[in-house]
C-alpha atoms as one frame of an Amber mdcrd trajectory, in Angstrom:
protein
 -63.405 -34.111  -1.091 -64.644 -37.728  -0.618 -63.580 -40.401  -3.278 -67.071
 -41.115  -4.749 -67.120 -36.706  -4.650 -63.417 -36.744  -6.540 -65.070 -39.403
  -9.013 -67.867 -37.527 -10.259 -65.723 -34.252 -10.462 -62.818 -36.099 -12.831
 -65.654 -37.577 -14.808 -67.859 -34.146 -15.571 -63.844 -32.371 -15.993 -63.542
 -34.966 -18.657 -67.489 -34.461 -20.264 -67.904 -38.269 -20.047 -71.370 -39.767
 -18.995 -72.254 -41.900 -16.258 -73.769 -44.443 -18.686 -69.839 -44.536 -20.332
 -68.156 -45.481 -17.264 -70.903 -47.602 -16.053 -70.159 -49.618 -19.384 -66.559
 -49.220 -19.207 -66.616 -50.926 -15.815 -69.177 -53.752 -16.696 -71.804 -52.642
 -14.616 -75.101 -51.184 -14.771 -76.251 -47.129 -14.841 -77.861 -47.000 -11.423
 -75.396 -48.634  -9.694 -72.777 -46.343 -11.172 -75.038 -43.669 -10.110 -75.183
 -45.166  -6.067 -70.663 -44.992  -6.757 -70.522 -41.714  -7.031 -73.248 -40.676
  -4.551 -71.325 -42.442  -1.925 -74.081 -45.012  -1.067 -71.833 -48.133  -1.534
 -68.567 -49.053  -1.397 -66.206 -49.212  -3.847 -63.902 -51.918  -4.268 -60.090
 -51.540  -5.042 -60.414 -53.239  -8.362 -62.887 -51.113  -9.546 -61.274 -47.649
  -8.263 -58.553 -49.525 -10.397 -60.457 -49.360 -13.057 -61.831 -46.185 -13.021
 -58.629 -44.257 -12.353 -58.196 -45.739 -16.115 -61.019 -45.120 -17.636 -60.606
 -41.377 -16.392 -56.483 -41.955 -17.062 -55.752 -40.379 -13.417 -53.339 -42.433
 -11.096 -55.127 -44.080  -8.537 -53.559 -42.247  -5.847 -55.458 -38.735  -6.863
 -58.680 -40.635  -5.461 -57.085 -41.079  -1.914 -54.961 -38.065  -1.586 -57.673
 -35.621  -0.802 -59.643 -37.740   1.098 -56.607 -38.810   3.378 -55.295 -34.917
   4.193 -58.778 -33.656   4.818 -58.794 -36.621   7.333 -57.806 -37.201  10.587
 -56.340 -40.278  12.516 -59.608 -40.967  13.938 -61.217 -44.345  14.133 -63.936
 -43.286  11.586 -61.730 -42.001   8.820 -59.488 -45.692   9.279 -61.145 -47.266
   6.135 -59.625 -44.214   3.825 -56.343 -45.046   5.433 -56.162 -48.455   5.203
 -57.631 -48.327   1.278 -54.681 -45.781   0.580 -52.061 -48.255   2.131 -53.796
 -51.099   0.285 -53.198 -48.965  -3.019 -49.659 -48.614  -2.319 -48.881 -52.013
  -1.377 -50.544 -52.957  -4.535 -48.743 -50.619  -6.556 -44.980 -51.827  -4.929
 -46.058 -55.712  -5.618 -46.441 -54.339  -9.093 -43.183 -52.557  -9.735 -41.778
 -55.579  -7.892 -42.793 -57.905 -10.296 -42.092 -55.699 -13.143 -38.518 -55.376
 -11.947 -37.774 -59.153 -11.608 -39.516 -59.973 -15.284 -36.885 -57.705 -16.283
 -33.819 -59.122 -14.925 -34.953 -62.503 -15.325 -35.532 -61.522 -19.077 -31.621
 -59.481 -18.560 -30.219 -63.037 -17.754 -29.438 -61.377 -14.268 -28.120 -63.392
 -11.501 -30.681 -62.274  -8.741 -32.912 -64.528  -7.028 -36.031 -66.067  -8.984
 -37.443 -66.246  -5.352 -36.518 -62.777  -3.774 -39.876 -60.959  -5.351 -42.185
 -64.366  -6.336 -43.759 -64.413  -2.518 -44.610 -60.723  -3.125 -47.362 -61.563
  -5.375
């Protein structure tokens, strides 16, 4: 199942209209529509987004998309978006784990996770 395919399923499993998340993501009704129809491309921040609106973690998007996939030049983009998503998510924990010791009075390095972000 393709991402935009994955999209519309979570959203009708969850009885929500297209006009909802096109509001919840600050953007108009037929461009929602052209998401989930696969006729554009959806930017990380807003599959961001929408994994919260539909509270799914972002990975459920890229999973099936990824396995059904090969290694093939084509199917690259769905790769590289999944690795983006990760790297994202590790920069996150990252800098959730050094506001913590820093706020712990720890002795680590301000500097060891600050270039991370």
């Amino acid at each position: 199942m393709k991402i935009h395919q994955k999209i519309k399923s979570l959203r009708l499993q969850k009885n929500l209209t297209q006009t909802f998340m096109a509001d919840e993501l600050g953007i108009d009704t037929t461009n929602y529509g052209r998401l989930e129809r696969g006729e554009c491309k959806i930017p990380v921040e807003r599959l961001i987004k929408i994994a919260e609106v539909l509270n799914v973690e972002l990975s459920s998007f890229l999973s099936s998309e990824i396995s059904e996939n090969n290694l093939s030049e084509g199917n690259t983009n769905a790769i590289l978006l999944g690795i983006l998503v990760e790297i994202r998510a590790l920069r996150h924990t990252l800098s959730n784990l050094e506001w913590n010791r820093m706020n712990a009075g720890s002795d680590v390095e301000n500097s060891k996770f600050t270039n991370l972000q």
